[in-house]
C-alpha positions in Angstrom: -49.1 33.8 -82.6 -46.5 36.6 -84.1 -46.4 39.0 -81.4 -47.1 41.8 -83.9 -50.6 40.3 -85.2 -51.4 39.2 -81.4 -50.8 43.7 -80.6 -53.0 44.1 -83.1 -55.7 41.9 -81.9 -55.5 43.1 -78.9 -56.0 47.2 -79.5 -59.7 45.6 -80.7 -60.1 44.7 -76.9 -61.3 47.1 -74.5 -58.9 48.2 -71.6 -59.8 47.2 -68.1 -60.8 49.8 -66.1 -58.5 50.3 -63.0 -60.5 52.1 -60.1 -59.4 55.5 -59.6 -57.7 56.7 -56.4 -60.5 59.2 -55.8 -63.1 55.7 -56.3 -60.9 54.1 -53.9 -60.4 56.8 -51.2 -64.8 57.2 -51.1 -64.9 53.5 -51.0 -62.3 53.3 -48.0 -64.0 56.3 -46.0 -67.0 54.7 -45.7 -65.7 52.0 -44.0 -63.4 54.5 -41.6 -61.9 57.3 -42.2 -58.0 57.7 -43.1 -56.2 58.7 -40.1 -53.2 61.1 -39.3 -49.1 59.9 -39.5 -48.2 59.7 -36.2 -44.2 61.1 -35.7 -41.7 58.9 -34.3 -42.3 55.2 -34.8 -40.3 53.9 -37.9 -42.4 50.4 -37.9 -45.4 53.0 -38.7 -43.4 54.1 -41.9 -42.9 51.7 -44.9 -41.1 52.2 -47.9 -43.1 51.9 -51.1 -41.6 52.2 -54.3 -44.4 52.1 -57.2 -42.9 52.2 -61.0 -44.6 52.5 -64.0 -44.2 48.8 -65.3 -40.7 46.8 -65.7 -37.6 48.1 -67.0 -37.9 51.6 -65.2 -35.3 51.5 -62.7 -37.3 50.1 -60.0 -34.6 47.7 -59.1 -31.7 50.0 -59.3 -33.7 51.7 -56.6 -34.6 49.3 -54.8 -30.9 48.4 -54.2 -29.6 52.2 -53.7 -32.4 52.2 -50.9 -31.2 49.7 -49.1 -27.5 51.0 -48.6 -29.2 52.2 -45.6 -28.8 49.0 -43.5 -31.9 49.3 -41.3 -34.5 49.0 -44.4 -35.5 45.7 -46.3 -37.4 46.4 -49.5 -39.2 42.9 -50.8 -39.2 42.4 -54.6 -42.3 42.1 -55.9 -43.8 39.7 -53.1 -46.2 37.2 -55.0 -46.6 40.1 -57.3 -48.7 38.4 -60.4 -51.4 37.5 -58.0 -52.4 41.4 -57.6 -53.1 41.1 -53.8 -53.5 44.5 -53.3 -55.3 45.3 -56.8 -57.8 43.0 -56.2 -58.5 44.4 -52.8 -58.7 48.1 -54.3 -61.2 46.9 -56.7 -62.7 45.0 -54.1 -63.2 48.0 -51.3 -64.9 49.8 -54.0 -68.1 47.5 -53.8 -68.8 49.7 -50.8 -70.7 53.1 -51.9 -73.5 55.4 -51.1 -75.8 53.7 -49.1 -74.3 50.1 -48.7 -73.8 48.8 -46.2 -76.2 50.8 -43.8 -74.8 51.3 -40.7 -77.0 48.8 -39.0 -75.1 45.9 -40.6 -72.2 46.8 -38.6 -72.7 45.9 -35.1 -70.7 49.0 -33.5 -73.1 51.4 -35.6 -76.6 49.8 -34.7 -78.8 49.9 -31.9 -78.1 47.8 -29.0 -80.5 44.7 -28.7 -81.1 41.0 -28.7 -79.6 39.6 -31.6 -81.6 37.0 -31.5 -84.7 38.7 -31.6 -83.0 40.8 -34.4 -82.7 40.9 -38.1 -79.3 40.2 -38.5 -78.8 38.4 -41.6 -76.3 41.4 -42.5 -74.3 41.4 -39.8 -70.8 42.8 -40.1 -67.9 43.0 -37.1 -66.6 46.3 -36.4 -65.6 48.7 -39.1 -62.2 49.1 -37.7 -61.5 46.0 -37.6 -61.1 45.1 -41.4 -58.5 47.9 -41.4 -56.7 46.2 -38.6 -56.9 42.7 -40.1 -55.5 43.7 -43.5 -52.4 45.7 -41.4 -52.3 42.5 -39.8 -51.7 40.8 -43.0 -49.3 42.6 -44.2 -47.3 43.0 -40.7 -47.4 38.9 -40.7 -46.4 38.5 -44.5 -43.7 41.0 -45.0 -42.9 43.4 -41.6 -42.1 40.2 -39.1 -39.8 38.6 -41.5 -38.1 41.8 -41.8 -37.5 42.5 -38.4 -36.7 39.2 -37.6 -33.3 39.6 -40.2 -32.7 43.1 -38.2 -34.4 45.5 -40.6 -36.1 48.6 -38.4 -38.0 49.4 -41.1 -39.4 47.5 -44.3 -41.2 48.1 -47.7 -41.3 46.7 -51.1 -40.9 47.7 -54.5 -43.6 46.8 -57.4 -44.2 47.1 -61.0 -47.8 46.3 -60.8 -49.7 48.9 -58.7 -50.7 52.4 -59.0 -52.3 55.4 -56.8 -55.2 53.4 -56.1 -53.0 50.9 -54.3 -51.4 53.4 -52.6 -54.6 55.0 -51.5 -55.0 51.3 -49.6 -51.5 51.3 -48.6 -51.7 55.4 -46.9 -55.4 54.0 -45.4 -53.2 51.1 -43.8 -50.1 52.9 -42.9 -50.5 56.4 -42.7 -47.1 57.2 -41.9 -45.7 55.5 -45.2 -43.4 57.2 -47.7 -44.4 56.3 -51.6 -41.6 56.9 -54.3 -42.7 56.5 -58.1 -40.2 55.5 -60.8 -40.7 55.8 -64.1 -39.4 56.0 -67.9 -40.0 56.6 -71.5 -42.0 53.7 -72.2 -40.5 53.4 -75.7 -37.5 53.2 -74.4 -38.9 50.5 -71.4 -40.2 48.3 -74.2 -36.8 48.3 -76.1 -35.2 47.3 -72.7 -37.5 44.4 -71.9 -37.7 43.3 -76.0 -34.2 43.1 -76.1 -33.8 41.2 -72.4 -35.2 38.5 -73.3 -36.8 36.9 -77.1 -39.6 35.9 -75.5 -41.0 37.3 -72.1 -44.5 36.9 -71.0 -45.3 39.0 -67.4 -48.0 39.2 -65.6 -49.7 42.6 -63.9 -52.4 40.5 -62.8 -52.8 36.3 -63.1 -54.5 34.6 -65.0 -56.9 37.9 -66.3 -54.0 40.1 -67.2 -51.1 39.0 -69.4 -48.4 41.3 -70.5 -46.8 39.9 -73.5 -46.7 42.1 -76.9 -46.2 46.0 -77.5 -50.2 46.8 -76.9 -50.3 45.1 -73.5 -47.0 46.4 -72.0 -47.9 50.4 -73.1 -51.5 49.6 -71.5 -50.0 48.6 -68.2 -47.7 51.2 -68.1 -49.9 54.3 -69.5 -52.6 53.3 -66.2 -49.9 53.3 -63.6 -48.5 56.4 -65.0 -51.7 58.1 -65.5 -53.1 57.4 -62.4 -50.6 59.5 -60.2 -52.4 63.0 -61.8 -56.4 62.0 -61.2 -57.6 65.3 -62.0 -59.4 66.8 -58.6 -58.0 64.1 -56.7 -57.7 64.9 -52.6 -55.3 61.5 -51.8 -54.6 62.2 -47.8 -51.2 62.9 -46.9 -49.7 60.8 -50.0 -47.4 62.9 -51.8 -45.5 60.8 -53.9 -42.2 61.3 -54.9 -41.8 61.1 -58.5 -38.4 59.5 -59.7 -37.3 58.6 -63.5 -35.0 56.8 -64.8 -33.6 59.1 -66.7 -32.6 61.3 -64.2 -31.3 58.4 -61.7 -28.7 57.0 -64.5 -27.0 60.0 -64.4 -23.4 60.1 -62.9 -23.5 62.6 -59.8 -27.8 62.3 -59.6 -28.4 64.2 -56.7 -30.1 61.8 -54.1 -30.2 64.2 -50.6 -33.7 65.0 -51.5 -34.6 61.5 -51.7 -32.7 60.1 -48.2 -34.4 63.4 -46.1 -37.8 62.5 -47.4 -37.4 58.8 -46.7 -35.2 59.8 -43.5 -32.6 57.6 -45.1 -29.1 57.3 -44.9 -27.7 56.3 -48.3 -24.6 55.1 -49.4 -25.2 54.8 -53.5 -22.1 54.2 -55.1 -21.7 50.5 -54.8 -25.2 50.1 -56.0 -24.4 52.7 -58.9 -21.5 50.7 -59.8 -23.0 47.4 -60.2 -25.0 45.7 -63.0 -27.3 43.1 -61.4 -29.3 40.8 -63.1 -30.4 41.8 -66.8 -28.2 44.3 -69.1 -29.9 46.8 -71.2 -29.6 45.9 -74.6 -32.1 47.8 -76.2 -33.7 45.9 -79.4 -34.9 47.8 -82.5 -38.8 48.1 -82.8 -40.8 48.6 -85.5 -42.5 51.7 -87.2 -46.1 49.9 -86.2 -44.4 49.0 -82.4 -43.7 52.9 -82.5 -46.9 54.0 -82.8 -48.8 51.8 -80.8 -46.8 52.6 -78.3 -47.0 56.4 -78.9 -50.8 55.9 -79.4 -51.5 53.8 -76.5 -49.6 55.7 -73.4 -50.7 59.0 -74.1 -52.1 60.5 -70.7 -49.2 58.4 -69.2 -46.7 60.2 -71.1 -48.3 63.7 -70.2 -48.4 62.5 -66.6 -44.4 62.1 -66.1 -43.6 64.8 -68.4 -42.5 62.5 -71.3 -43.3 64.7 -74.9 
């Protein structure tokens, strides 16, 4: 199908409603509540870089980061299987009055279970926190280490602040950094990488493949960082574009003492990797579809 006609098609579908950070921070509190960054230990401390959708520099700093030899920042890890979306959409099955305390067996009375009714009978609160650190520490922090990397992260194009929220609930020491661009000027990047791309924020639910899908993804990562009223505990993302980081002499300080990072960026300033930008020419309709469709994302990163 013409990728045009398919865009069209598609603004007759409704969007998919990501949970918002504030959904996802209730949800996690009622499990157990978010705990304080404790000072000192650099395996605490991850590095998460969060961008708006592809061609936003992600990757450019992703590789300036890691001048500093003692961090390893994964690419994406199994990213189109949206491991950490589906658990934010997931958590928030938990809500006002489910589950009652009595279905976890730390918050009930003591008794004989076998006398009891325990068809809803959960292990301890805690330790679903722990098991999905655990996770995580298997998959992607004992891999790191194992190479020599103190410290470890990763840097995605598919998640937003409600990830994060799961992320800062996990690791409440972690540092979040949030790149982003004009998503005209993301589109013409990725159109002109490649004649025919077809991306994935989620598989097999969530294809990103003509003009309507790609502003979509980006406009509800980018909108999602300014949830009006939102209290995210201790996240505080530092907010990074594009625009700002391709220029000669960018300032970077800021971003190594936040990070507690030694950088080195000129190599990685110096070297295409992968993909060139060769922006493609869009269409008066691609325009304003775009225009149309990342609206709150565009006021959100200060795009006019």
């Amino acid at each position: 199908m013409n990728k045009t006609v398919r865009a069209l098609s598609q603004t007759l579908i409704s969007r998919r409603k990501r949970p918002s950070a504030q959904e996802v921070i209730s949800a996690l509190e009622r499990i157990c509540p978010f705990e304080e960054p404790a000072p000192g230990d650099p395996q605490s401390s991850p590095v998460f870089v969060l961008a708006t959708g592809w061609r936003t520099g992600s990757t450019l700093l992703q590789r300036i980061l890691m001048t500093d030899r003692g961090l390893l920042l994964w690419g994406e890890p199994l990213g189109r299987l949206g491991l950490l979306t589906r658990i934010s959409e997931a958590v928030c099955g938990v809500e006002a009055g489910w589950p009652p305390d009595e279905f976890w067996i730390d918050r009930r009375q003591p008794g004989d279970l076998t006398t009891a009714w325990i068809a809803n009978l959960f292990p301890p609160a805690e330790t679903f926190r722990a098991s999905l650190r655990a996770l995580l520490e298997r998959w992607l922090g004992e891999p790191a280490r194992a190479r020599g990397y103190a410290r470890w992260g990763f840097k995605e194009v598919r998640l937003g602040a409600a990830e994060a929220m799961v992320l800062r609930w996990l690791y409440p020491a972690a540092h979040f950094v949030v790149t982003s661009r004009d998503p005209v000027a993301a589109y013409r990047s990725i159109k002109g990488a490649a004649k025919d791309w077809e991306l994935y924020a989620r598989w097999p639910d969530h294809q990103v493949d003509c003009v309507v899908s790609f502003a979509r993804h980006w406009d509800s990562l980018a909108s999602s960082w300014s949830d009006p009223g939102d209290t995210r505990p201790n996240l505080a993302p530092l907010v990074i574009r594009y625009e700002d980081l391709a220029v000669r002499g960018h300032d970077l300080a800021p971003l190594a003492s936040r990070l507690g990072l030694h950088l080195d960026p000129a190599s990685a300033l110096a070297t295409r990797v992968g993909q060139t930008d060769r922006p493609a020419a869009i269409s008066r309709l691609e325009g304003f579809l775009l225009h149309r469709e990342t609206r709150a994302g565009r006021r959100a990163m200060g795009y006019s």
